[in-house]
C-alpha positions as CSV (number, residue, x, y, z in Angstrom):
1,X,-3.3,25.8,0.9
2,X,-6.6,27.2,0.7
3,X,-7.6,29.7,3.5
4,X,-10.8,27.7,4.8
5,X,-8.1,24.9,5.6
6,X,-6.0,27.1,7.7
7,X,-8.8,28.5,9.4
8,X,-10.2,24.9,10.0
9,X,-6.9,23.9,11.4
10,X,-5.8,27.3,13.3
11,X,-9.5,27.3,15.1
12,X,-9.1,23.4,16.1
13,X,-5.6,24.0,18.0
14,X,-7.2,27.4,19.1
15,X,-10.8,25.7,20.7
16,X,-8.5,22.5,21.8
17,X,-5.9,24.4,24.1
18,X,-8.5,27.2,25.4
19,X,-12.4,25.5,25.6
20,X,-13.5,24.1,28.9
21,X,-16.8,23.5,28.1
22,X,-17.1,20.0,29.2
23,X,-18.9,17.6,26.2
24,X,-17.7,20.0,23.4
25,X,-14.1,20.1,24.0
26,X,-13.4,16.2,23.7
27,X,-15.1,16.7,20.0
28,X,-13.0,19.5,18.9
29,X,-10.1,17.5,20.3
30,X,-11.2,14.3,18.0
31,X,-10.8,16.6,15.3
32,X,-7.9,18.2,15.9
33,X,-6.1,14.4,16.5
34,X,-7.2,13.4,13.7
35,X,-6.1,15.8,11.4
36,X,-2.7,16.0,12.7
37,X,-2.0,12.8,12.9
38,X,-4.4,11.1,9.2
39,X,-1.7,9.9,7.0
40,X,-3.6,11.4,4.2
41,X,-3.7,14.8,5.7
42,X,-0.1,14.7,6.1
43,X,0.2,13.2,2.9
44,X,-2.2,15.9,1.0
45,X,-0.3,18.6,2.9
46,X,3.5,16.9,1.5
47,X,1.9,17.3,-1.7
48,X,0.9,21.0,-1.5
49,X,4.4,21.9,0.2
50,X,6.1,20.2,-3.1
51,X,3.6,22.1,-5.1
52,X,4.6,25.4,-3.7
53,X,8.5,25.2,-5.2
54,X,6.8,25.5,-8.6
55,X,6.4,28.8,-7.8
56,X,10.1,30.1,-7.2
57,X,11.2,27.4,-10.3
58,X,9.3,29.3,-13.0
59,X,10.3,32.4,-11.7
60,X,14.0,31.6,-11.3
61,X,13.7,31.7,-15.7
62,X,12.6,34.7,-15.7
63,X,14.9,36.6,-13.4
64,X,18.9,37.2,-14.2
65,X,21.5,34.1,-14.5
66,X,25.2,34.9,-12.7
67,X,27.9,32.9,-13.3
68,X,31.3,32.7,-12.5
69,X,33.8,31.2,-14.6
70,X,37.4,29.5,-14.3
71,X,39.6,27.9,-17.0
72,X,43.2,26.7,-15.5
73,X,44.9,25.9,-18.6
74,X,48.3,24.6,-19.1
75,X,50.1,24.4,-22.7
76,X,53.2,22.2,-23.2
77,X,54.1,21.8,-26.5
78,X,57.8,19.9,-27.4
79,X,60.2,19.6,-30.5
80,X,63.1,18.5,-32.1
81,X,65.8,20.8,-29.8
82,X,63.6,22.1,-27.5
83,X,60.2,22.3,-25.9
84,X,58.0,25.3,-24.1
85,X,55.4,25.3,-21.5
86,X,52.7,28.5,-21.3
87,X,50.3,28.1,-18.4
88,X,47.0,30.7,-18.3
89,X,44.1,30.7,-15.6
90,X,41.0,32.7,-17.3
91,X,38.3,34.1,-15.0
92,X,35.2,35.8,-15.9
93,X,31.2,36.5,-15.0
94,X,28.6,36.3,-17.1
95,X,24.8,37.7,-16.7
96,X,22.4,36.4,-18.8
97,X,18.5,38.2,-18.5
98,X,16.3,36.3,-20.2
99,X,13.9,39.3,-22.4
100,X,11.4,37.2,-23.9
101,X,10.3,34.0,-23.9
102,X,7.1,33.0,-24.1
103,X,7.1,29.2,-22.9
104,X,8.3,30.2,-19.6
105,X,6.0,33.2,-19.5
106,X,2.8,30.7,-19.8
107,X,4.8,28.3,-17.0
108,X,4.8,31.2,-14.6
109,X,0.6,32.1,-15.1
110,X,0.6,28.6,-14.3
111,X,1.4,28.3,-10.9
112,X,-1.4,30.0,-9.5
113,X,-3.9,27.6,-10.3
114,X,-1.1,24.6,-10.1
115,X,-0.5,24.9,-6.4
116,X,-4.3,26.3,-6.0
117,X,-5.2,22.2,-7.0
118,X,-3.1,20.7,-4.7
119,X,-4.3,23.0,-1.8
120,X,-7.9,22.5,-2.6
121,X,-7.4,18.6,-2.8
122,X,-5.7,19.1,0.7
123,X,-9.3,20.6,1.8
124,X,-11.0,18.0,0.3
125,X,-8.4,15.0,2.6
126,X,-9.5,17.7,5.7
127,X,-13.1,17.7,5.1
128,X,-13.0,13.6,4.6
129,X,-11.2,12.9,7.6
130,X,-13.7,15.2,9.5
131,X,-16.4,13.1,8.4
132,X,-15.1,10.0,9.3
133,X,-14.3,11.5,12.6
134,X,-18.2,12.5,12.8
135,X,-19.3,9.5,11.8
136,X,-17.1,7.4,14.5
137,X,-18.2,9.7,17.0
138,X,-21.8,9.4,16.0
139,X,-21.3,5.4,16.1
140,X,-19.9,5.8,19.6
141,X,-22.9,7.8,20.9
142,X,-25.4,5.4,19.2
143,X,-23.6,2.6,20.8
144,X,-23.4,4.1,24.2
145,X,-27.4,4.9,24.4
146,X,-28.5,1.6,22.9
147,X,-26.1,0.1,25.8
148,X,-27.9,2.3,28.2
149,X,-31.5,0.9,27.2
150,X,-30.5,-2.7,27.2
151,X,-29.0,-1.8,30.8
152,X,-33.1,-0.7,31.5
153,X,-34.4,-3.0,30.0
154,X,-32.7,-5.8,31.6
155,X,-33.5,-4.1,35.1
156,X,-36.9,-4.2,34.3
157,X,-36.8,-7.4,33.2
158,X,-35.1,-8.4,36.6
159,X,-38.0,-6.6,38.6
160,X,-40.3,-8.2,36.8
161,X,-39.2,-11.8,37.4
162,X,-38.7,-10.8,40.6
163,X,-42.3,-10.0,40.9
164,X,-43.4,-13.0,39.1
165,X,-41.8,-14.8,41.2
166,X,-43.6,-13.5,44.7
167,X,-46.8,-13.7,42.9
168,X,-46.5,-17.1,42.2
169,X,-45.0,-18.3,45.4
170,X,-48.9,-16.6,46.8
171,X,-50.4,-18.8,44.0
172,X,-51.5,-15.5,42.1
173,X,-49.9,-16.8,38.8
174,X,-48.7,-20.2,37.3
175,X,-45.6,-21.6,36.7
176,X,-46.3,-20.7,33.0
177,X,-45.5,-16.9,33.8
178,X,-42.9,-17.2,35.8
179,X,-41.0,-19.3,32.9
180,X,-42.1,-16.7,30.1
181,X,-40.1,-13.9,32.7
182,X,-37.0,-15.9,32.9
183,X,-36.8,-16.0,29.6
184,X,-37.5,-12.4,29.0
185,X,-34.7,-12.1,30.9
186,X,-32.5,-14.3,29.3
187,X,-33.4,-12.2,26.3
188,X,-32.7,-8.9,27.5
189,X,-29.5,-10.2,29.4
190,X,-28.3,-11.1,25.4
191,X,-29.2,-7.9,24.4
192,X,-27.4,-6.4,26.8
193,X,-24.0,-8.4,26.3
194,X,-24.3,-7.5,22.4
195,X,-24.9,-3.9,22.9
196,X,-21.9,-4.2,25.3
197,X,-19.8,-5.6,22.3
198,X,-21.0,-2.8,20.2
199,X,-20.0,-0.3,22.8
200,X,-15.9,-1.9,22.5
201,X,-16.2,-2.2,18.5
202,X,-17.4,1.6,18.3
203,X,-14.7,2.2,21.0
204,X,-12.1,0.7,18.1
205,X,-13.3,2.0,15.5
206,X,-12.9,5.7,17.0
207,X,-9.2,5.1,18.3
208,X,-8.4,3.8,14.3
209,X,-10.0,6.7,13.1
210,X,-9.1,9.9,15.8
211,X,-5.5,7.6,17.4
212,X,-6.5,8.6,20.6
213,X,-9.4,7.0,23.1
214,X,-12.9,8.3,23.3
215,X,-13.9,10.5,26.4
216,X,-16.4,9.6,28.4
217,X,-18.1,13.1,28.2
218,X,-17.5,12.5,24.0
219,X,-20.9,15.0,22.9
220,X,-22.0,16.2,19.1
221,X,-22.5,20.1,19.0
222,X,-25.3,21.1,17.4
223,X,-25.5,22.9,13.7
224,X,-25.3,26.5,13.4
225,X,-28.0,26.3,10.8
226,X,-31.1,24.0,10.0
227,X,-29.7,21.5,7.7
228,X,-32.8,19.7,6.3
229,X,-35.1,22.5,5.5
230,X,-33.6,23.5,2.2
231,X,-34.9,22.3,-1.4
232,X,-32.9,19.9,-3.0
233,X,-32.3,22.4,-5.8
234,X,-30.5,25.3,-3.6
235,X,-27.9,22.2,-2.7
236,X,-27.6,21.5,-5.8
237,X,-26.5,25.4,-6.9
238,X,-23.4,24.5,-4.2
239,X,-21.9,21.9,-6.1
240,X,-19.2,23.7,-7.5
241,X,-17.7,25.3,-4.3
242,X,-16.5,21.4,-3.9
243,X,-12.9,21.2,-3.2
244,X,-12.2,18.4,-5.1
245,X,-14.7,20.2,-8.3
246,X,-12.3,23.5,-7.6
247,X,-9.3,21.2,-8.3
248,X,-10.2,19.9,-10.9
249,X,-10.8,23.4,-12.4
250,X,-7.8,24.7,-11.5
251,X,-6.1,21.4,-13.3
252,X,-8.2,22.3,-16.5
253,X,-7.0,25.6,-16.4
254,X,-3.4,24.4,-16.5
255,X,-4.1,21.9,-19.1
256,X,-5.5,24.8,-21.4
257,X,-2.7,26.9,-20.6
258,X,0.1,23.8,-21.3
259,X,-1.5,23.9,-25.0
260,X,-0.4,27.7,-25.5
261,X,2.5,26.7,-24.0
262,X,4.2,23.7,-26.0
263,X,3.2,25.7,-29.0
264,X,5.1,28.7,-27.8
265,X,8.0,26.2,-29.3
266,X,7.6,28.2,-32.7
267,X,8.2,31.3,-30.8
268,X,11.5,33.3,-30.8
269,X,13.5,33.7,-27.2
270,X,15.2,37.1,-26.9
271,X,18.0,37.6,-23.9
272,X,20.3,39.7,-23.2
273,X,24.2,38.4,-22.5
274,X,27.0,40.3,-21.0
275,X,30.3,39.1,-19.5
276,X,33.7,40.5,-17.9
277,X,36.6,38.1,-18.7
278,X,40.8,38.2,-17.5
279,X,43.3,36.1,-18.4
280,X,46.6,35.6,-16.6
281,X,49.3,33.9,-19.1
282,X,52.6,33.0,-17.3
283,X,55.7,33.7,-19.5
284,X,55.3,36.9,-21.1
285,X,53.3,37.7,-17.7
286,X,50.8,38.8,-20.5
287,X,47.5,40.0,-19.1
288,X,44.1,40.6,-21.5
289,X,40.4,41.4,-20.3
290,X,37.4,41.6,-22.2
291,X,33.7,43.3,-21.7
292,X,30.9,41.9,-23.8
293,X,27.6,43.3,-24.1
294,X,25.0,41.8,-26.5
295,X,21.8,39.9,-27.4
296,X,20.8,36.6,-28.2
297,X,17.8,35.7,-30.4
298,X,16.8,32.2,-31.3
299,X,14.5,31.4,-33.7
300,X,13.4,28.1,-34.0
301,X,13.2,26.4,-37.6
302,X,13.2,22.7,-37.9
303,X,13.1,20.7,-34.3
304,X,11.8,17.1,-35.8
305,X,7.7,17.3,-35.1
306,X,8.6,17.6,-31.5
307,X,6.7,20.9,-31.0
308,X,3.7,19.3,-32.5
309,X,3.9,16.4,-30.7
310,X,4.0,17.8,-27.8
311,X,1.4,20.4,-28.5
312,X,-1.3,17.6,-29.4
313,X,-0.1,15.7,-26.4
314,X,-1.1,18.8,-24.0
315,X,-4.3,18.5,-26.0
316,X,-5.0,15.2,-25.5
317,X,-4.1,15.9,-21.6
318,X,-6.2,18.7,-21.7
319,X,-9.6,16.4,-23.4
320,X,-9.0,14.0,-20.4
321,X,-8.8,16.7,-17.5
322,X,-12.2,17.8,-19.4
323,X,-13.3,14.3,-19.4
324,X,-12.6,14.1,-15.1
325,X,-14.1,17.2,-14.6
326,X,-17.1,16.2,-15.3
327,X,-17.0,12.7,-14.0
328,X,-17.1,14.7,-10.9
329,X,-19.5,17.1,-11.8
330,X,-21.8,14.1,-12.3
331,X,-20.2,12.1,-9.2
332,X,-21.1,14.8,-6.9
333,X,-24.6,15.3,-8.6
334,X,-25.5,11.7,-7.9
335,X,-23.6,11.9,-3.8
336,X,-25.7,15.5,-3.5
337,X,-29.1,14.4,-4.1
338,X,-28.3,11.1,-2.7
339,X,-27.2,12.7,0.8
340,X,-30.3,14.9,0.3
341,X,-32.8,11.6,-0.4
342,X,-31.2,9.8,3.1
343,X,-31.9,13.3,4.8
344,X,-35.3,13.6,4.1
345,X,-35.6,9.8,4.9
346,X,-33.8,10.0,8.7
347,X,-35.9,12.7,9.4
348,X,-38.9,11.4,8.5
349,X,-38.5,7.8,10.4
350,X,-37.3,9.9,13.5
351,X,-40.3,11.5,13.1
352,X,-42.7,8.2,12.9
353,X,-40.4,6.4,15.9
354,X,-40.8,9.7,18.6
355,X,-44.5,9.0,17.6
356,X,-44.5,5.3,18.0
357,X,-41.8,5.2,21.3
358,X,-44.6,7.8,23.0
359,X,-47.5,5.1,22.0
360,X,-45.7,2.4,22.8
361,X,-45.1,3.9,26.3
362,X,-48.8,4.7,26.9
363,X,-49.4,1.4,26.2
364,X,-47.1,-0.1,28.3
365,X,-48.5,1.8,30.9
366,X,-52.0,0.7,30.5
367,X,-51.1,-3.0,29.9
368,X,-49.4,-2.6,33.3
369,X,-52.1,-1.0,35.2
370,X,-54.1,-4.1,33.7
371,X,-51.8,-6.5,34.7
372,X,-52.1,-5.3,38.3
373,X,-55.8,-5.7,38.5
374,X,-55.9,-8.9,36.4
375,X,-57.4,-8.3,33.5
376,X,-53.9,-8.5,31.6
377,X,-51.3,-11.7,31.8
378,X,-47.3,-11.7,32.5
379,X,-47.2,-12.4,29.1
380,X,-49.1,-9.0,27.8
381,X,-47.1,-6.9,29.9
382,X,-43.6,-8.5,28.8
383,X,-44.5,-7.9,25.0
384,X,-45.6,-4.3,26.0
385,X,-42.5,-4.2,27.7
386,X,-40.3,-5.7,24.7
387,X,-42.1,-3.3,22.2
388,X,-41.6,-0.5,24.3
389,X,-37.9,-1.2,24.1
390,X,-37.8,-2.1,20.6
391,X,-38.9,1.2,19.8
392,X,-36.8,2.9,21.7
393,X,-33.5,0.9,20.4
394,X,-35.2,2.2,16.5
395,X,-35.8,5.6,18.0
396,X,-31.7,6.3,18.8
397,X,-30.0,4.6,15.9
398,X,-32.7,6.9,13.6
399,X,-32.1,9.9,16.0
400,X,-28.6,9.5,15.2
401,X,-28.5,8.6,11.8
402,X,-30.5,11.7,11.3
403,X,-27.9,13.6,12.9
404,X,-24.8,11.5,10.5
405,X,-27.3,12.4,7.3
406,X,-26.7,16.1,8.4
407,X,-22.6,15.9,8.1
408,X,-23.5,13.7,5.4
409,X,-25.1,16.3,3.8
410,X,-22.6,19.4,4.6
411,X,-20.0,17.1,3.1
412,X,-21.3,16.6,-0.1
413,X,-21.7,20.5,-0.6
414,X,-18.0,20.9,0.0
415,X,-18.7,22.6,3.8
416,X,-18.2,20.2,6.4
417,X,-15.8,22.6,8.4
418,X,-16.4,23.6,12.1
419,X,-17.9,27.2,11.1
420,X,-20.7,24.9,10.4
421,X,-20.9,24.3,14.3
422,X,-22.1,26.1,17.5
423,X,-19.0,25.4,19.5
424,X,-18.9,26.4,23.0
């Protein structure tokens, strides 16, 4: 496991048990759900624990081999005239240091970057699971402000028919306008309803995600560092701190490695042998013990083409790790620049929409002023009214998706951790 992952984890139980900052703390607990509970995390993290025995399995060759043997051994043996029985029991230990051997030599420099993979890809499973956790949260918030202008809108809506109506009963207005306000209403009262619907299915859609509901003072804490003011080229220069470009690395690494090692099948193995034996022998109550002491070389001659199979079999292995590596050097090319191309995009249509939202209210100002001296009709001031809203609804789901570009964008860069955040 890669230490960014255990910091990620260790500082989400830490800022879940001890922050009180009302807003943050329901976001830092969404994280922390979600990655103790994602069957992928927990999955990733199975495969990084079974990675790990590697480790003590290649070094288990290299270190000394006890044994302890026993023979019970019984003789009966039978003639013409006679017969005999000789029972024996035969213990003994035997030590075995293996001095040489190059194949198991390579599989121990192998671990390192072995279990290295599986940790990194276990970064990558934490750093998608945070971003779907920021994007259902993001969904959530977007849902919950569009709800909360529709809820304006409609009470505007309701004043103005109300209005309409008053006017009309004075014979100010026609019928005409008081029609064209009722179904403004109508209108706004559907808008209303489906931004209501929106607010349950983004409610869903955070439960699947986080397994646990969505508090009501759910907040989004903002960056440590400006995201969108870099060139596209200085996020390019990140894309190999990746997790999942690290893994596949590391994987190459041990695919070079397994080359130099199925060849090491030419190579002599050199270990030393010793071994204490006694015999008991009933009968003659004869007892015999032996010491042994010496060394065993093998020198491999003739094994069938196996060696070379398997040596061009770690090299095609070793052409198709080469071959993934950089399908994911070009993957995360294409999802860099892309991320980079929708950032530049959210930011500038939040731009153009705060401009037009601040028109759009001036002019809905002046169309009502207008209205109330008559130079404007019902009808004006309900499209003013409409437009105004419009705008607005534009306004939050850019605002937003400016603000889902930006974890978007950390995430393709391999950084989408909470050091990332200002949490409070």
């Amino acid at each position: 496991m890669s230490r960014k992952w255990i910091a990620l984890i260790s500082v989400c139980w830490l800022l879940a048990s001890v922050a009180v900052a009302a807003g943050v703390e329901p976001f830092v607990q969404a994280i922390t759900q979600a990655l103790a509970h994602n069957p992928e995390i927990k999955a990733a993290e199975a495969n990084w624990l079974a990675a790990q025995e590697r480790l003590p399995q290649s070094r288990a060759v290299l270190l000394p081999n006890l044994a302890l043997n026993v023979t019970p051994n019984q003789n009966h043996s039978r003639w013409r005239g006679g017969s005999s029985t000789e029972s024996s029991l035969a213990t003994g230990v035997t030590l075995t240091q293996m001095v040489y051997n190059r194949s198991a030599l390579i599989a121990f420099d192998q671990t390192a970057p072995f279990i290295g993979a599986y940790g990194d890809e276990l970064e990558s499973a934490v750093q998608g699971v945070f971003l779907k956790v920021a994007k259902a949260v993001v969904g959530l918030l977007q849902a919950r402000e569009i709800a909360q202008l529709a809820g304006n809108n409609l009470q505007v809506m309701q004043r103005h028919l109300t209005a309409t109506q008053s006017r009309h009963r004075v014979g100010e207005i026609t019928r005409t306008d008081v029609s064209q306000a009722e179904a403004r209403l109508a209108s706004a009262q559907a808008d209303q309803s489906r931004a209501a619907n929106n607010v349950a299915v983004a409610r869903a859609q955070f439960f699947e995600v986080v397994g646990m509901p969505a508090a009501e003072t759910l907040a989004l804490p903002p960056f440590r560092q400006a995201i969108g003011d870099k060139p596209l080229e200085s996020w390019l220069s990140q894309l190999e701190q990746r997790a999942d470009m690290r893994a596949a690395s590391k994987r190459l690494v041990v695919a070079e490695s397994a080359i130099a090692q199925e060849r090491a099948g030419h190579w002599p193995t050199v270990a030393l042998t010793s071994s204490v034996n006694h015999t008991w022998q009933r009968g003659d109550v004869e007892e015999l013990e032996q010491f042994k002491v010496g060394m065993k070389m093998e020198l491999p001659i003739f094994s069938g083409g196996m060696t070379q199979s398997k040596t061009a079999e770690a090299q095609a292995k070793r052409d198709g790790q080469l071959a993934q590596l950089d399908r994911l050097r070009r993957q995360a090319y294409r999802e860099i620049e892309q991320a980079f191309l929708e950032l530049k995009s959210s930011q500038a249509l939040t731009t153009s929409f705060e401009s037009t939202v601040a028109a759009s209210r001036m002019a809905r100002d002046g169309v009502a002023r207008e209205y109330q001296v008559g130079q404007r009709t019902s009808l004006d001031l309900l499209d003013a009214e409409h437009e105004l809203f419009s705008n607005q609804t534009e306004l939050a789901k850019n605002r937003y998706g400016l603000v889902l570009a930006q974890f978007q964008m950390l995430w393709s860069v391999g950084r989408l951790t909470l050091e990332e955040l200002v949490i409070q």
